[in-house]
The first five atom37 places (N, CA, C, CB, O) and aatype in JSON, in Angstrom:
{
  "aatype": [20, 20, 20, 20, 20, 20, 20, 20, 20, 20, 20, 20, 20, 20, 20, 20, 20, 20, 20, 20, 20, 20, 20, 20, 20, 20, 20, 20, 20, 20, 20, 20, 20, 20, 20, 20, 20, 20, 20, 20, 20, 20, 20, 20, 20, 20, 20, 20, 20, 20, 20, 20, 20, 20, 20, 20, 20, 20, 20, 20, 20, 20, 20, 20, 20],
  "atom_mask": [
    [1, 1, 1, 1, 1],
    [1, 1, 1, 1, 1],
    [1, 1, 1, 1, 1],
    [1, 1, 1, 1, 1],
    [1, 1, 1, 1, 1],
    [1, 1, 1, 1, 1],
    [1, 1, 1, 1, 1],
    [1, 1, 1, 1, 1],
    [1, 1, 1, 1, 1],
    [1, 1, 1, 1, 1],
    [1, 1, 1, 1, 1],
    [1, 1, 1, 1, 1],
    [1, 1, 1, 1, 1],
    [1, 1, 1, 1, 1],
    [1, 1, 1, 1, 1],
    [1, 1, 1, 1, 1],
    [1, 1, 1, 1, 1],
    [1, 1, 1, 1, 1],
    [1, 1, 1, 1, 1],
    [1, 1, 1, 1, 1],
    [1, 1, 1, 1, 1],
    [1, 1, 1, 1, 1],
    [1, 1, 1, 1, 1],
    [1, 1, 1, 1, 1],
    [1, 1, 1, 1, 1],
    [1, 1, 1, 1, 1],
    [1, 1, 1, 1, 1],
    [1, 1, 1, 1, 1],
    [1, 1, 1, 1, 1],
    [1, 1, 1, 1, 1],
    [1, 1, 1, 1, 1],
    [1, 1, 1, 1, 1],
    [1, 1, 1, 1, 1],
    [1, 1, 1, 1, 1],
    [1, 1, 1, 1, 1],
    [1, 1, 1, 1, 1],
    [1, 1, 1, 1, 1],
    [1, 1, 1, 1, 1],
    [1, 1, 1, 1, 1],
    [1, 1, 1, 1, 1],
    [1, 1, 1, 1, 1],
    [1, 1, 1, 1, 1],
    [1, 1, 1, 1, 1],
    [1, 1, 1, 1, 1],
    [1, 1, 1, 1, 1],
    [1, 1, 1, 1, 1],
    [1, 1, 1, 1, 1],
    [1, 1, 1, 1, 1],
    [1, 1, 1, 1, 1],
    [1, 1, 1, 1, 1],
    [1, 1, 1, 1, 1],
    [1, 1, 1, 1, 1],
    [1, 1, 1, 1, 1],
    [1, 1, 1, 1, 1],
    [1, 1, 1, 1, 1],
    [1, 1, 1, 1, 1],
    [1, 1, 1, 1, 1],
    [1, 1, 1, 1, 1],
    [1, 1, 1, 1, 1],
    [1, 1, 1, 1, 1],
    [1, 1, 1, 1, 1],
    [1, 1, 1, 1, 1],
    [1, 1, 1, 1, 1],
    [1, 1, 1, 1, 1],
    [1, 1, 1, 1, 1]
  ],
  "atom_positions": [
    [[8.17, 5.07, 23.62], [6.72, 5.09, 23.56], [6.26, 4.24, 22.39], [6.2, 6.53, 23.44], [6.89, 4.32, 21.33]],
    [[5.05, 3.3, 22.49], [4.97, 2.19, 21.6], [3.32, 2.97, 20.97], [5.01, 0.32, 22.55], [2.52, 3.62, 21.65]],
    [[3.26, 2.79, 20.18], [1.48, 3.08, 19.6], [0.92, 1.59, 19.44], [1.29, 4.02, 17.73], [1.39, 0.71, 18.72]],
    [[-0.19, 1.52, 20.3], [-0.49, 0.25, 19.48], [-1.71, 0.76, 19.12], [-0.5, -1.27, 20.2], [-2.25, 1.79, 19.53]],
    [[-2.26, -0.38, 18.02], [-3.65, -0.49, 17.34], [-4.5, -1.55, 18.17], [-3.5, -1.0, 15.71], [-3.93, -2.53, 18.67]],
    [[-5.6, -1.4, 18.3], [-6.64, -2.87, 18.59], [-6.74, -3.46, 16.82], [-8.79, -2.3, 19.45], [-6.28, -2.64, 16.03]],
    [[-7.15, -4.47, 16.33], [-7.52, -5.21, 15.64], [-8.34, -4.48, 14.22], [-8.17, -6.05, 16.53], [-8.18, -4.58, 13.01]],
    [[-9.15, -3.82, 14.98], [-10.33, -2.95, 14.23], [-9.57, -1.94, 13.75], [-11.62, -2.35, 15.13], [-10.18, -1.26, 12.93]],
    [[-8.54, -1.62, 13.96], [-7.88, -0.15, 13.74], [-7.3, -0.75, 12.29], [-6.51, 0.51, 15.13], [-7.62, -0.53, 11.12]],
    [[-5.8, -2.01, 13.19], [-5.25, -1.89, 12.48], [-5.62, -2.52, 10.73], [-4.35, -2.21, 13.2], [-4.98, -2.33, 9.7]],
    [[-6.81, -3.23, 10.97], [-7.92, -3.61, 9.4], [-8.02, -2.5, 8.84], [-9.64, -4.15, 9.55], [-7.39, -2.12, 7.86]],
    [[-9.02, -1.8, 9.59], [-8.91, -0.75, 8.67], [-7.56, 0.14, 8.11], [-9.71, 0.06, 9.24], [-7.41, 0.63, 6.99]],
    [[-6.89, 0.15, 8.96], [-5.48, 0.97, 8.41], [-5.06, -0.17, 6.91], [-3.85, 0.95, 10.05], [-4.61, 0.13, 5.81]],
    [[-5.29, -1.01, 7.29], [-4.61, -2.0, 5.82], [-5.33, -1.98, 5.17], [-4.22, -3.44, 5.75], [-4.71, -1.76, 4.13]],
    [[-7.11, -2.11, 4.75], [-7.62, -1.4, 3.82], [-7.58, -0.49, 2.86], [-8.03, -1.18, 4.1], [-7.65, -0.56, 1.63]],
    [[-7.4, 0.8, 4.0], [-6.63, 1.93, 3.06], [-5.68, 1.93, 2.66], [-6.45, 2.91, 3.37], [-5.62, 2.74, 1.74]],
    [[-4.07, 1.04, 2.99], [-3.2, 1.15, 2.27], [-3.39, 0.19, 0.84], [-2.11, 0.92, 3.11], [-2.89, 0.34, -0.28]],
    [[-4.31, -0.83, 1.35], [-4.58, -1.11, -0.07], [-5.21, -0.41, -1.36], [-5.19, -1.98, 0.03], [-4.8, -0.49, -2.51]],
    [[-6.67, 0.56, -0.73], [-6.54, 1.22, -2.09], [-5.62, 2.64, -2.29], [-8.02, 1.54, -2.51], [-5.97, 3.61, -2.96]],
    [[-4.67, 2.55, -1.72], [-3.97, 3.53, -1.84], [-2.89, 3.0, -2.96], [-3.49, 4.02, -0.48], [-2.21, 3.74, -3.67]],
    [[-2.88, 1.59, -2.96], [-1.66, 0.59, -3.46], [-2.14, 0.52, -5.16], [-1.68, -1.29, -2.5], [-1.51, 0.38, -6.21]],
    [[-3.53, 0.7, -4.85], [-4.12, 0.56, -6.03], [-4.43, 1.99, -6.96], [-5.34, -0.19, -5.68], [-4.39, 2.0, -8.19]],
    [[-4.72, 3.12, -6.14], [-4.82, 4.24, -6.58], [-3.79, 4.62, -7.04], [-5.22, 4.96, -5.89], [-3.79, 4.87, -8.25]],
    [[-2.39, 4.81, -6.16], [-1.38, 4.99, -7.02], [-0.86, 4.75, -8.03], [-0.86, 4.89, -6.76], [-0.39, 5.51, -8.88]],
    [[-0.94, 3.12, -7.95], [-0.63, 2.48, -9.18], [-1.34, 3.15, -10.16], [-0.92, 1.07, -9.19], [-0.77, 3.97, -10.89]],
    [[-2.22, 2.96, -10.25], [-3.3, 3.42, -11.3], [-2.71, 4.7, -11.93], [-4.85, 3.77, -10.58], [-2.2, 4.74, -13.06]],
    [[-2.82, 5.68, -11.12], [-1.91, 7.21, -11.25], [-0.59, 7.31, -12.31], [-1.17, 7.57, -9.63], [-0.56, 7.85, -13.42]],
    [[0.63, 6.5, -11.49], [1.29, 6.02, -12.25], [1.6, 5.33, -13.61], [1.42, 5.73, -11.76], [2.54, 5.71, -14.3]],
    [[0.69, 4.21, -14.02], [0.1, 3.59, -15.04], [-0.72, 4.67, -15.89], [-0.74, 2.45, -14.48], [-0.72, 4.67, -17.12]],
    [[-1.37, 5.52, -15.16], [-2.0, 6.68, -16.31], [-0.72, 7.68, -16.88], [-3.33, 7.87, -15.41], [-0.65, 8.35, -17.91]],
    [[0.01, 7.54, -16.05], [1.01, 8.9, -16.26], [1.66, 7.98, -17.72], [2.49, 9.41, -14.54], [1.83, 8.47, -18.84]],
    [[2.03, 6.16, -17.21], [2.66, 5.62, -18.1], [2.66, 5.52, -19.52], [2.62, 4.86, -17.8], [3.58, 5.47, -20.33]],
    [[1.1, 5.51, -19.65], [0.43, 5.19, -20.94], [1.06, 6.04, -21.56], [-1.03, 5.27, -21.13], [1.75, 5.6, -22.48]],
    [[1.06, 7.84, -21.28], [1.01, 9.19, -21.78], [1.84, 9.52, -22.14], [0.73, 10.02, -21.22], [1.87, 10.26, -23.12]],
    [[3.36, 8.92, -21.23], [4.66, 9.05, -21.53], [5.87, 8.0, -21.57], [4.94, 9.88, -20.8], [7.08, 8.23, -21.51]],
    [[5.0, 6.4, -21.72], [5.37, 5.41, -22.44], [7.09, 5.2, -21.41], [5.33, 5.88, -24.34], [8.08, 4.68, -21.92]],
    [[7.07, 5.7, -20.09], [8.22, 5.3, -19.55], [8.54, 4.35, -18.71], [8.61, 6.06, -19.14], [8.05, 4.3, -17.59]],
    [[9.49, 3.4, -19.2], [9.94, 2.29, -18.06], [10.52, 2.7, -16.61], [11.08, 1.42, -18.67], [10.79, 1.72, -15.91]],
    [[10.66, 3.39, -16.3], [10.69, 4.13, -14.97], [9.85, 4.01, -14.9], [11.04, 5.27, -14.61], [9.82, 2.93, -14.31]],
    [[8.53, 4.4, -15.1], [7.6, 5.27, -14.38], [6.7, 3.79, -14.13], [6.82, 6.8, -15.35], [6.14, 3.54, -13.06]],
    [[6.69, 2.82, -15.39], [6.01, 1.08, -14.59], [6.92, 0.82, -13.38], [6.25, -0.67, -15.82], [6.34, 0.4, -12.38]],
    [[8.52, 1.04, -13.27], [9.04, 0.67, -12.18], [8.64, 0.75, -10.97], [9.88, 1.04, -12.16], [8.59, -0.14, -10.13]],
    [[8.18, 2.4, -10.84], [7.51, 3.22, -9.8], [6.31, 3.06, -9.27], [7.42, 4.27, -10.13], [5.91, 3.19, -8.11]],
    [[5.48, 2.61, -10.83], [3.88, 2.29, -10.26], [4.45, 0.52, -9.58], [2.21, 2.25, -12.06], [4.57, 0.43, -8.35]],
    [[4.54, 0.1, -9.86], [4.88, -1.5, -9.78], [5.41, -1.64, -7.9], [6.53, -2.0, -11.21], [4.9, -2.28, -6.99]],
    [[6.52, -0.81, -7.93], [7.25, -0.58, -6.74], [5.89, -0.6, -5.76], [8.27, 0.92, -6.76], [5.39, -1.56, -5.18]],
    [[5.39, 1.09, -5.79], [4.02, 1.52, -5.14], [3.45, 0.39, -4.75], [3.03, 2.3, -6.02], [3.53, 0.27, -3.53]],
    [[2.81, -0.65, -5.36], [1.97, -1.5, -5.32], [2.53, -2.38, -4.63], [1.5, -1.85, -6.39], [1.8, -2.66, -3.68]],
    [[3.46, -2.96, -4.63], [3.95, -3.81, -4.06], [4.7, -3.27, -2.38], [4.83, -4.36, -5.18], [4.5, -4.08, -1.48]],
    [[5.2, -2.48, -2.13], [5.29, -1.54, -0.74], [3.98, -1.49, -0.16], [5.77, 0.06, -0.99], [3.79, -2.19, 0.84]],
    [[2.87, -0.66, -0.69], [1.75, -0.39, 0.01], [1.05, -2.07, 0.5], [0.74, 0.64, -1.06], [0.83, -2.48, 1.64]],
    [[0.81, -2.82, -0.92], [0.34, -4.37, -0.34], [1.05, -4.75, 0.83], [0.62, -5.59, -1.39], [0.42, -5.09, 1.82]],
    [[2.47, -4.73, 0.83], [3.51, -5.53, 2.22], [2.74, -5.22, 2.97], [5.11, -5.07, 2.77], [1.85, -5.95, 3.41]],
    [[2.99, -3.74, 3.33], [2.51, -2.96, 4.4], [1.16, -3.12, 5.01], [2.6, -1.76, 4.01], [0.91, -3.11, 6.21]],
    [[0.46, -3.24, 4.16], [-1.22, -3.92, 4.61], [-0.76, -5.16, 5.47], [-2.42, -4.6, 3.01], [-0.84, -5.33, 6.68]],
    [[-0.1, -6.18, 4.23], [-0.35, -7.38, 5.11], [0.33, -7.34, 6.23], [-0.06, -8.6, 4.53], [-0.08, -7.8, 7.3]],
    [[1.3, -6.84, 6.06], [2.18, -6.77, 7.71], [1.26, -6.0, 8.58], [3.87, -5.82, 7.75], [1.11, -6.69, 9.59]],
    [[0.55, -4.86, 8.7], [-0.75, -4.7, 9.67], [-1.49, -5.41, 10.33], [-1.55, -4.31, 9.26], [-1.81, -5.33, 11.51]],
    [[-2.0, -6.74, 8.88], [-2.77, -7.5, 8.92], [-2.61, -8.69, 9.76], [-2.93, -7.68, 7.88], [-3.57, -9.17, 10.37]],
    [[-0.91, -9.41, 9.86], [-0.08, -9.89, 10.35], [0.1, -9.97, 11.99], [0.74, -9.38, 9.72], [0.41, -10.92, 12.7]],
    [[-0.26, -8.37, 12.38], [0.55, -7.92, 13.5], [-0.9, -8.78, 14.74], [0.92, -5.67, 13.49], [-2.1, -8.5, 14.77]],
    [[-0.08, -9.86, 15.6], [-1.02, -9.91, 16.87], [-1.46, -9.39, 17.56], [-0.91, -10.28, 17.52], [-1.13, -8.22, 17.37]],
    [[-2.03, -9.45, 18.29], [-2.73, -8.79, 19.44], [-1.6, -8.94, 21.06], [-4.45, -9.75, 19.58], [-2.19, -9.57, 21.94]],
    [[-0.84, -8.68, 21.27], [0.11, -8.81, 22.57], [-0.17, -7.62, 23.42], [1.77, -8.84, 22.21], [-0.18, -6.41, 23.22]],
    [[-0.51, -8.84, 25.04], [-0.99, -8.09, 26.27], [0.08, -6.64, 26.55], [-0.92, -9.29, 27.68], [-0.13, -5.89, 27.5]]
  ]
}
């Protein structure tokens, strides 16, 4: 069984993973400041960069009959 999106869906679905890419980060980066850990930039950094892919690959995906 395949799910597809129309166009409009899948925009909006990459929207939100973007500010999700950004919220997290943020989260992370607050946690960082507080407890000054290189892990924890790894993690926010990671976040951001996963959630962005993921948008653009949404963003990416054609339209096939």
């Amino acid at each position: 069984m395949k799910i597809r999106f129309d166009k409009a869906v899948r925009k909006s679905l990459a929207q939100e993973l973007k500010l999700t890419s950004w919220r997290g980060s943020g989260v992370a980066l607050a946690i960082n400041w507080i407890s000054k850990s290189a892990i924890i930039m790894i993690v926010a950094v990671s976040w951001w960069v996963l959630f962005q892919s993921l948008a653009h690959l949404l963003i990416a995906i054609e339209d096939t009959p």
